[in-house]
C-alpha positions in Angstrom: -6.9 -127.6 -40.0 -3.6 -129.1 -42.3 -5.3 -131.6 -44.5 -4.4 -134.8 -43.8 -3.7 -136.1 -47.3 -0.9 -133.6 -47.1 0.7 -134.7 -44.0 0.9 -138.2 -45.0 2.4 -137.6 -48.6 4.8 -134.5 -46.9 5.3 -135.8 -43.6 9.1 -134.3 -43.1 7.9 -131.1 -45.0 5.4 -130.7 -42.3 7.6 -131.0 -39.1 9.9 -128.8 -40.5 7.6 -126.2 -41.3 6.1 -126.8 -37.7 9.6 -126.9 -36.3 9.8 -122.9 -37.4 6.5 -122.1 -34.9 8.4 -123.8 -32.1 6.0 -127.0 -31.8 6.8 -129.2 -29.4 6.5 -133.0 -30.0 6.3 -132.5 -33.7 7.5 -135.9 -34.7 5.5 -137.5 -32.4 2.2 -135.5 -32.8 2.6 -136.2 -36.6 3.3 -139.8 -36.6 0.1 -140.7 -34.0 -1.9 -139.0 -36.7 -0.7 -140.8 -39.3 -1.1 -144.0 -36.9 -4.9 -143.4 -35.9 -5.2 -142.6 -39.4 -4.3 -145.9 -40.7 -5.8 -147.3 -37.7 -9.1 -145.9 -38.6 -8.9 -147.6 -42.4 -8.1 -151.0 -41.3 -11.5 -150.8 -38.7 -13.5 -148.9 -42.2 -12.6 -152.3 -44.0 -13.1 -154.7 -41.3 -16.4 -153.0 -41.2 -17.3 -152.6 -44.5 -16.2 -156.4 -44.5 -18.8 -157.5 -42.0 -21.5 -155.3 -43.3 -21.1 -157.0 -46.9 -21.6 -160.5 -45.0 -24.0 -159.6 -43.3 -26.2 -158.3 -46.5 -25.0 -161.3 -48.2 -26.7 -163.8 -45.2 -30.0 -161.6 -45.3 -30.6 -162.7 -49.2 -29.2 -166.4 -48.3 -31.9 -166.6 -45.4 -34.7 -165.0 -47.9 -34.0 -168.1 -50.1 -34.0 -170.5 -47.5 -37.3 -169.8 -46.4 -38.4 -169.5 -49.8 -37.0 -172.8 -50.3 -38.7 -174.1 -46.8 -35.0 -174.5 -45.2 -36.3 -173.4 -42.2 -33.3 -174.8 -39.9 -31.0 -173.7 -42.5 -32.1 -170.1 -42.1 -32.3 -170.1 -38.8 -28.7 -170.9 -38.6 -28.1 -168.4 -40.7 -30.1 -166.1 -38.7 -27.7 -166.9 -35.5 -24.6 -166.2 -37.4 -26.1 -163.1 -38.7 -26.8 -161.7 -35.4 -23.3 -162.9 -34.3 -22.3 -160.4 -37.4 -24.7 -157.8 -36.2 -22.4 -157.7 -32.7 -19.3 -157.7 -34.6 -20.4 -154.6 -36.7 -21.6 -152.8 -33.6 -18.3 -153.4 -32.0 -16.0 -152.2 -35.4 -18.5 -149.2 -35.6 -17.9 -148.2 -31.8 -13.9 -148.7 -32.1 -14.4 -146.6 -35.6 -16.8 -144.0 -34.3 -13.3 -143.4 -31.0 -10.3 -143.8 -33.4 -12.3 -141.3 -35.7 -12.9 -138.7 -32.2 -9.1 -139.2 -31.7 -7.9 -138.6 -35.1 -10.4 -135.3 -35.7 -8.8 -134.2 -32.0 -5.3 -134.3 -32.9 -5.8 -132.8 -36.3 -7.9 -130.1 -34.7 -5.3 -128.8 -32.2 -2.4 -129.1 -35.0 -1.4 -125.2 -36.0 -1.4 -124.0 -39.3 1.8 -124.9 -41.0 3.6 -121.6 -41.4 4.8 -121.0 -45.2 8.6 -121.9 -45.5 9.9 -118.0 -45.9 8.6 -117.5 -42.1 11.6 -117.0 -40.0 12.8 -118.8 -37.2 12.3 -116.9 -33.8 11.0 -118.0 -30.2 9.1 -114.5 -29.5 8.2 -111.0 -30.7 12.0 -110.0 -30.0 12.8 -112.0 -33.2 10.2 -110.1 -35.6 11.9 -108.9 -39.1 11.3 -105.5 -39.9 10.8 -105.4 -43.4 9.6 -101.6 -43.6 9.5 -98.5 -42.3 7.4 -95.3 -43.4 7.0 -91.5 -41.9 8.7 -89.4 -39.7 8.6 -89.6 -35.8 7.7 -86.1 -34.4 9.9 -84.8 -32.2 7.6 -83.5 -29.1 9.0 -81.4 -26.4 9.8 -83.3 -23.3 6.5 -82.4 -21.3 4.4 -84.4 -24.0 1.7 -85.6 -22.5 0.8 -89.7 -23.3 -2.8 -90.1 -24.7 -4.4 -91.3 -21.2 -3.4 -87.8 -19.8 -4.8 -85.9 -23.2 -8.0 -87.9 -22.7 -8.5 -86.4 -18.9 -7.6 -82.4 -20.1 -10.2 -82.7 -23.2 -12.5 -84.9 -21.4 -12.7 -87.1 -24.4 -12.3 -90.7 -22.8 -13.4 -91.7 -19.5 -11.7 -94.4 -18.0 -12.7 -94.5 -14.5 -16.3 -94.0 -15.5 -16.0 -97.5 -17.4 -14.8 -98.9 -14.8 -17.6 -97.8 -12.6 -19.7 -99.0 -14.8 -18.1 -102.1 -16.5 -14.6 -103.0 -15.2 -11.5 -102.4 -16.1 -10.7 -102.2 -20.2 -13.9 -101.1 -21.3 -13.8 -97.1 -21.5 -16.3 -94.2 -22.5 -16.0 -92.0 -25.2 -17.5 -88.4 -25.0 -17.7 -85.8 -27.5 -15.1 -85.2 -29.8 -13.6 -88.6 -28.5 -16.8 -90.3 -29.3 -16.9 -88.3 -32.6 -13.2 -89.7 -33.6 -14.5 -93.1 -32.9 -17.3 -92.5 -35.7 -14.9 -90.8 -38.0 -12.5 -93.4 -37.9 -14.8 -95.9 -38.4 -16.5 -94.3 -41.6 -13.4 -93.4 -43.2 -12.0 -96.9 -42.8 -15.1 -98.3 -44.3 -15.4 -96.1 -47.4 -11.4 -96.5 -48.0 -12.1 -100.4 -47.8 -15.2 -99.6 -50.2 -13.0 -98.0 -52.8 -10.8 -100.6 -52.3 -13.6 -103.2 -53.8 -14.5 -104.5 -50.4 -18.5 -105.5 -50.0 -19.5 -103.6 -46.5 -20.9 -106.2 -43.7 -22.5 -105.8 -40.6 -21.8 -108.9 -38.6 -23.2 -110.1 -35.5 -21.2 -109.6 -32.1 -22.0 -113.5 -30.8 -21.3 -116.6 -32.5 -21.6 -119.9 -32.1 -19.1 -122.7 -31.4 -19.1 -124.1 -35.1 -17.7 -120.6 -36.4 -15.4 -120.3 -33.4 -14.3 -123.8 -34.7 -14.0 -123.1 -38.3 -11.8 -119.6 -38.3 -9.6 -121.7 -35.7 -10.4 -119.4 -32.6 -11.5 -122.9 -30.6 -10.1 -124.5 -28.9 -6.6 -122.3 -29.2 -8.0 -119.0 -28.3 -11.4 -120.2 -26.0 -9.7 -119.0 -22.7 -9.5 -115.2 -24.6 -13.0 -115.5 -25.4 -16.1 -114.5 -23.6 -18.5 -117.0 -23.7 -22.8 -117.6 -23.2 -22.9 -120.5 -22.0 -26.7 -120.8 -21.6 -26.6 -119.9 -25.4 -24.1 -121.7 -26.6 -22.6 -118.5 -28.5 -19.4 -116.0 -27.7 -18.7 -112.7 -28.2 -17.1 -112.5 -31.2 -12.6 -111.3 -30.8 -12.9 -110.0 -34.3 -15.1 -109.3 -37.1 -13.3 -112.2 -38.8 -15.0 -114.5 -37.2 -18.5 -114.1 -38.5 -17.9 -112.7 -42.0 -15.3 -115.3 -42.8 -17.8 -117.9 -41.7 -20.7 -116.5 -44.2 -18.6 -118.8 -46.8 -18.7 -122.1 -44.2 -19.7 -124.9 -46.2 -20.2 -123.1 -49.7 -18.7 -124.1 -52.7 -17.5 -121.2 -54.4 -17.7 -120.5 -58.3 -14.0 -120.0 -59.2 -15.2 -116.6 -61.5 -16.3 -115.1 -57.8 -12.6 -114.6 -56.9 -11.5 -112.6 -55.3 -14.2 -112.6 -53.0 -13.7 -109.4 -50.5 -15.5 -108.5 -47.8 -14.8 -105.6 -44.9 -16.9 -105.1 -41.7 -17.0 -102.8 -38.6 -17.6 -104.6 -35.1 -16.9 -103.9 -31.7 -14.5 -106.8 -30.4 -14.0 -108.6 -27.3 -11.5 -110.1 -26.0 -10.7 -111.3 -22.3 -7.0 -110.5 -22.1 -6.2 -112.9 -19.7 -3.0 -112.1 -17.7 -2.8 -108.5 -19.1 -1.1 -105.9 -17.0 1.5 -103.2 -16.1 2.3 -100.3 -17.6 2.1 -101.4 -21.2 -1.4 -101.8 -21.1 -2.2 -98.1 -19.5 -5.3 -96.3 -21.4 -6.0 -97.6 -25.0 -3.0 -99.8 -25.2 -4.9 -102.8 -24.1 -8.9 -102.9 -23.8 -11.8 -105.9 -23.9 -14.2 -103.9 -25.5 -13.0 -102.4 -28.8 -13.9 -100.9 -32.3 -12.1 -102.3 -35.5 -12.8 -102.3 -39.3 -11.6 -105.8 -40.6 -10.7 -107.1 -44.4 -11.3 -110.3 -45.2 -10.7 -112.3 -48.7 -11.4 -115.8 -50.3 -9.1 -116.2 -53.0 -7.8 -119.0 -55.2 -4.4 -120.3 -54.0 -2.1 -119.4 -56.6 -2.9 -115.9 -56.3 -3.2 -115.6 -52.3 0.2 -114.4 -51.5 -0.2 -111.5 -54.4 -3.7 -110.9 -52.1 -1.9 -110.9 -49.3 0.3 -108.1 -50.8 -2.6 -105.8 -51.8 -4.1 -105.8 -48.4 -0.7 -105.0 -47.5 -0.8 -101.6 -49.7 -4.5 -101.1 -48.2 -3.4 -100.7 -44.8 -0.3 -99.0 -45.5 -2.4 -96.1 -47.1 -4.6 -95.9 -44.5 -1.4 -95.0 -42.1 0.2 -92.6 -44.9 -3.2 -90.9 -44.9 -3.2 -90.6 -41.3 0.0 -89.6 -41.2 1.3 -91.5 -38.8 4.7 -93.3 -38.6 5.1 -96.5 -38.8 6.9 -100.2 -39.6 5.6 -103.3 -41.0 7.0 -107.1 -39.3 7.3 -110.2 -41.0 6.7 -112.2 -37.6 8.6 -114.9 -36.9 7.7 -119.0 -36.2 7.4 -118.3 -32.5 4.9 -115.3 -32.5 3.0 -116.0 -35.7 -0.6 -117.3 -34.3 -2.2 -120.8 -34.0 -4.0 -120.5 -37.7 -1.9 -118.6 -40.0 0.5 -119.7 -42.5 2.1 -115.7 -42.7 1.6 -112.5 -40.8 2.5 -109.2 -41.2 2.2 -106.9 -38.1 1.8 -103.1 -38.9 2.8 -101.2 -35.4 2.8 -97.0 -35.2 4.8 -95.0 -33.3 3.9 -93.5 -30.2 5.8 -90.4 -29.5 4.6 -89.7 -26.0 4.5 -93.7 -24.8 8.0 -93.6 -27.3 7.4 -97.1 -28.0 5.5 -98.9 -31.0 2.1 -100.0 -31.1 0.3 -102.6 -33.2 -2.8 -101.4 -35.1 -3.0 -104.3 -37.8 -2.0 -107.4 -38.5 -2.4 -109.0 -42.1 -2.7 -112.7 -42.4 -2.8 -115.3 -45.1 -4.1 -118.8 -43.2 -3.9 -120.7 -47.3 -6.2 -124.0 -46.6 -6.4 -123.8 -42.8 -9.7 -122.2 -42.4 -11.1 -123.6 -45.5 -10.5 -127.1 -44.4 -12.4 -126.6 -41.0 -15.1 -124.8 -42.9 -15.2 -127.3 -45.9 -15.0 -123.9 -48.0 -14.3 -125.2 -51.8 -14.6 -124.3 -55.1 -14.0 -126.3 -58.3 -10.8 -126.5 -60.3 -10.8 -125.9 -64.1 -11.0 -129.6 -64.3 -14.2 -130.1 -62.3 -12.2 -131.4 -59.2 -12.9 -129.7 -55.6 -10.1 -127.7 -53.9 -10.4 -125.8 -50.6 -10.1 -121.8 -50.9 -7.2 -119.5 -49.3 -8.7 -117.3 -46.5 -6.7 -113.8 -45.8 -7.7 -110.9 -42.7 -6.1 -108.2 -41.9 -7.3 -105.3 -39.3 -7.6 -101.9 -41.2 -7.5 -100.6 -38.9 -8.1 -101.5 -35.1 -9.2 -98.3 -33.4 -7.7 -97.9 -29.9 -3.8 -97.8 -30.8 -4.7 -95.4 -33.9 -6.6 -93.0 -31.4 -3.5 -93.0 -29.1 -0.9 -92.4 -31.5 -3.1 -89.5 -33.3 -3.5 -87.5 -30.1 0.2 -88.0 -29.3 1.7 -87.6 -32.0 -0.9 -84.3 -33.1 -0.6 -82.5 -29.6 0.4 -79.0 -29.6 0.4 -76.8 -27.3 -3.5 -75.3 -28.6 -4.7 -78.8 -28.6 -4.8 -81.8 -30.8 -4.9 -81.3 -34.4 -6.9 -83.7 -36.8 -5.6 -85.7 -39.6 -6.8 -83.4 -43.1 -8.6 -87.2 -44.2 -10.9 -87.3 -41.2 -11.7 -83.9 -41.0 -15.0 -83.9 -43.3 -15.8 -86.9 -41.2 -15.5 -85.1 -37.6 -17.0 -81.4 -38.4 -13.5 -79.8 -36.7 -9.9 -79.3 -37.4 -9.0 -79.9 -33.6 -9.7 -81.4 -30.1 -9.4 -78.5 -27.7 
């Protein structure tokens, strides 16, 4: 959530830098805030106004009846009840323009940092990078969904027999690259200085609220209702929410924390052909980063987790580009994005496996996350994420890309982790 200090001192600075994600009634959105803002202090004061009378008639009755002014003091009495009605009213009107205010502020989006570019969709992405070498496959390369069926190493059709659609089995090696993956993301984010976490799957509405996942992303979300609680999209969720409400020691930075979870995530309105086999699933594994670091030194963060998941590809060795996205594709919460995507040399398209994200104060304000200043004063953290790395895509481009006409051959980094050299 933008602070709302900082849109009334920068109001033009925030509509332009909303302007760049593409929002639509900036101007207008920006000055009702301002409006229920003001609103809201003139109804504090009235009240606060009342509420001093009011204590002020209480001590002038006391004396009455000490001074046996009984008629007195009951006249004072009426007017204070009079008072009492007036205070009710001022806190009811305060208690709505308050709801309103905390609304509007709620479903504001992060204000993306001023280097974002200007774009309407994906299409308009900067490509800032690109690393490795596309393999050049013979044309009767199979894409990953047909390599799962020959190996018999992800079951589709039995998920959906099971489940639905989206939520596949892994068997043997399949399941055993799953593990592998997993394990060597976790001890490359442990060398990395990350603290390992084990989250919980379900959350409840509070941390949906506070990593900015409600109300923006509910309809993605499946929910408990009964419970109250919904399964969580990322591990960000939870681990970033550890910190809600904590007031950090400034020596604690940075604070960095990585966790495996299986994410879920309803895709709503996903299908075609770009969605075939891993390329789009509701139940899937990821290792995430996250880091609560002092402001002036999040962007230099942001960079390092960067590197991270860069030499997780390199040691994969799989091709890819990194994207600086653009106003109209960065998300609801974050002030800068960089999307990671690998190629896919059977699918010959790209694939995202990462994004990195600083959100500076955004989470931090709907957490109240804060840590003190050299000078004593209170001053909300920067959050950062980043996916290193998201499993499904990575599994798809490694059997692609790796195919020969033996079998699949394994990455040299996750071969102590699998126990063979190749899926045949």
């Amino acid at each position: 959530m933008l602070q709302l200090q900082y849109i009334k001192d920068h109001r033009e600075e925030i509509i332009s830098r909303l302007k760049i994600k593409n929002v639509q009634n900036v101007e207008e959105r920006i000055d009702e805030i301002i409006a229920l803002d003001a609103e809201r202090r003139t109804l504090q004061v009235k009240a606060d106004a009342v509420k001093a009378e009011q204590n002020k008639a209480a001590k002038e009755i006391g004396m009455l009846m000490k001074q046996g002014n009984a008629a007195e003091a009951e006249k004072r009495k009426e007017e204070n009840a009079k008072m009492k009605e007036e205070e009710k009213a001022l806190s009811n009107q305060l208690s709505a323009v308050s709801c309103q205010l905390e609304e509007k502020l709620i479903s504001l989006p992060n204000a993306p940092h001023p280097s974002v570019p200007c774009g309407k969709s994906e299409a308009d992405n900067v490509v800032v990078a690109e690393y490795g070498v596309k393999p050049d496959l013979p044309t009767d390369a199979l894409p990953h969904w047909d390599l799962c069926a020959k190996y018999d190493i992800i079951d589709f059709e039995l998920g959906n027999k099971v489940t639905g659609a989206g939520f596949p089995f892994y068997k043997g090696k399949g399941a055993r690259l799953q593990r592998a993956l997993i394990n060597f993301f976790l001890n490359e984010a442990a060398n990395a200085g990350f603290v390992e976490i084990q989250p919980p799957l379900m959350v409840n509405e509070a941390s949906g609220l506070g990593t900015g996942q409600l109300p923006d992303k509910e309809g993605q979300m499946y929910a408990i209702p009964l419970d109250g609680f919904y399964m969580i999209p990322t591990a960000e969720v939870p681990i970033t929410n550890i910190f809600r409400g904590e007031v950090i020691d400034a020596k604690q930075f940075p604070i960095k924390r990585a966790g495996y979870s299986e994410c879920f995530r309803r895709e709503a309105g996903s299908y075609g052909k770009d969605v075939r086999g891993l390329n789009r699933l509701h139940e899937f594994s990821k290792v995430e980063i996250v880091v609560i670091e002092h402001p002036d030194r999040s962007y230099d963060m942001l960079e390092e987790m960067k590197k991270h998941v860069g030499g997780l590809l390199d040691k994969l060795g799989l091709p890819y580009h990194i994207l600086k996205l653009c106003g109209g594709d960065i998300s609801f919460t974050s002030a800068m994005t960089f999307d990671f995507e690998v190629w896919s040399a059977a699918q010959k398209r790209w694939l995202e496996v990462s994004s990195v994200s600083n959100f500076e104060t955004f989470q931090a304000n709907r957490m109240k996350l804060r840590f003190k200043d050299e000078n004593g004063k209170m001053q909300l953290c920067h959050t950062l994420n980043g996916s290193a790395l998201a499993l499904p895509r990575i599994v798809a481009a490694l059997l692609e890309n790796n195919q020969t006409p033996d079998g699949i051959v394994m990455p040299e980094c996750l071969r102590p982790y699998l126990g063979f050299d190749m899926i045949n």
